[in-house]
C-alpha positions in Angstrom: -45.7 100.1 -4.5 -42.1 98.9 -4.8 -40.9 97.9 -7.9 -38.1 95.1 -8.3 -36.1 95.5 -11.7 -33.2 93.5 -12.8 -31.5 94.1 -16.4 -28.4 95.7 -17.7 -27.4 99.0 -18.4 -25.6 100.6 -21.1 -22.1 99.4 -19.9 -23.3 95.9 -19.8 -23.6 95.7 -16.7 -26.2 93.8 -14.6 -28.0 95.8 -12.6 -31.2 94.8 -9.8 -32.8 97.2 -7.2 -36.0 97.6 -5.7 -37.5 101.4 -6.2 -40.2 102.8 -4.2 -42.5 103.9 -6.9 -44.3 106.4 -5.0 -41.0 108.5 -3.6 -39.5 108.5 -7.2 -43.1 110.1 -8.8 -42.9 112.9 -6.6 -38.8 113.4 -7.1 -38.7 112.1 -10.5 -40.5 113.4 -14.5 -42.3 109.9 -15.4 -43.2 111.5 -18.5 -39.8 110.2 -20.4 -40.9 106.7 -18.8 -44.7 106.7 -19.6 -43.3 107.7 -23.2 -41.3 104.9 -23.8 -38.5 107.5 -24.6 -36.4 106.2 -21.2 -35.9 102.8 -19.3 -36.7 102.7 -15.8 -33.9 101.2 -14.1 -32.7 101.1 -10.5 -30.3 103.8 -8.9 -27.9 103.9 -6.2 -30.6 106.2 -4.7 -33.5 103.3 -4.6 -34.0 101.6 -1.9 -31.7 98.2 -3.4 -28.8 98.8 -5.4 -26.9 95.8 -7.2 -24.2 96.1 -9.9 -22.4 92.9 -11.3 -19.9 93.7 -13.8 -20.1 92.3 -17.1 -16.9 90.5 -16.7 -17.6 88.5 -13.1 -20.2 85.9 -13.7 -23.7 87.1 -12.2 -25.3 85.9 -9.5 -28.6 85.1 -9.1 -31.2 87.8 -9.1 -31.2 90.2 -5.9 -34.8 88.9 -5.4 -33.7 85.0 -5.0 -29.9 85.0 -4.2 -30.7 85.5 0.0 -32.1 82.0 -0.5 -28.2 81.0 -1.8 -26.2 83.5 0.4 -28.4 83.6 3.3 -29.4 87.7 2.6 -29.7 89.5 0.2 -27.1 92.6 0.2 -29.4 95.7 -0.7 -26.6 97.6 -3.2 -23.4 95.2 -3.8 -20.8 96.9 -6.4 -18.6 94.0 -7.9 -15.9 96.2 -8.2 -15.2 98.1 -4.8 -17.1 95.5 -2.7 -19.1 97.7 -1.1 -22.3 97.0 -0.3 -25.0 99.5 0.6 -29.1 100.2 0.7 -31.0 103.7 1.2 -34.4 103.8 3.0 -37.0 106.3 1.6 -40.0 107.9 3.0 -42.4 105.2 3.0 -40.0 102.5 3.7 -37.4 101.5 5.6 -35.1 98.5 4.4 -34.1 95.8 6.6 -31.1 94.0 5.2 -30.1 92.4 8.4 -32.7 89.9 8.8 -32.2 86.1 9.0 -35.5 85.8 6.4 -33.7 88.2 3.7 -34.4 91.4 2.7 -37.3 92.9 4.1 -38.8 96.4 3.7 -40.9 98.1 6.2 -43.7 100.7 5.4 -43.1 103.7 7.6 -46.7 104.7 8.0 -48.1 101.5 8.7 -45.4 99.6 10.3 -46.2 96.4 8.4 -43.6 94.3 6.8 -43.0 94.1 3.1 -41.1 90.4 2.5 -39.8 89.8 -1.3 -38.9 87.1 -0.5 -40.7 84.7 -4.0 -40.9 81.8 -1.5 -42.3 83.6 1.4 -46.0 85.6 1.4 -45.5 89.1 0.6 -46.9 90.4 4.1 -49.9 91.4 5.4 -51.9 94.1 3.1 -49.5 93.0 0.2 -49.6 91.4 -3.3 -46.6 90.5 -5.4 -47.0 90.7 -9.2 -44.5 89.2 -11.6 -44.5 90.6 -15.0 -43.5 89.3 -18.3 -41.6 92.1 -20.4 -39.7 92.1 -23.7 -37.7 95.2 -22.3 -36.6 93.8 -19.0 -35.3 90.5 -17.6 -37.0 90.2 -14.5 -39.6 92.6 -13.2 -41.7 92.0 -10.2 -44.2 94.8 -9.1 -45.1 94.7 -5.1 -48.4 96.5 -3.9 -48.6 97.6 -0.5 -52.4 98.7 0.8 -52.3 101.0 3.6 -55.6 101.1 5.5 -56.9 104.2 6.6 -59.3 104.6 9.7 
């Protein structure tokens, strides 16, 4: 699963980045998480990164702004203007695409689109979730078939 999160940290900040759920179980303790003692939030790590400072009005969410921009930029830091993204071992991220972001499952080869307007791919659902402790959280399932 890949996990879509957009909220702000605790310099104000804005902060959206898709995190393969999976890679970050097997790297990461959940238990602080699964307690409710930490947030989950995006890293620079994830496979999307975006920062907008507090001061620089925000764009739209990482999940709808390739629909304005014609991409969406995987990691964007308002303040050195970089822009960045990190694959992990399930998927790879494709940030070049003329549909938008796209990630692609390493094992299966199928394509992951998060796209809202789009179909989520093949073997796919996307779930949006209503939270009091996030502003936008979208939860993407991908089903890998075994033979």
């Amino acid at each position: 699963s890949v996990i879509f999160i957009r909220d702000h940290n605790a310099l104000g900040q804005e902060v959206s980045g898709y995190i393969d759920y999976a890679h970050r179980l097997k790297t990461q303790d959940f238990e602080p998480y699964f307690s409710g003692k930490k947030r989950l939030m995006p890293g620079r790590s994830d496979l999307c990164h975006k920062e907008h400072r507090a001061a620089t009005p925000a764009p739209a969410p990482a999940s709808t702004s390739h629909l304005q921009q014609g991409r969406v930029d995987s990691y964007y830091n308002w303040k050195t203007q970089v822009s960045t993204s990190n694959s992990s071992p399930n998927f790879e991220v494709i940030y070049d695409d003329p549909n938008g972001l796209l990630f692609k499952n390493k094992r299966d080869k199928k394509i992951l689109n998060v796209d809202p307007l789009s179909g989520p791919g093949e073997d796919s659902n996307r779930t949006f979730l209503q939270s009091d402790l996030y502003i936008h959280v979208v939860i993407y399932d991908h089903n890998i078939r075994t033979v």
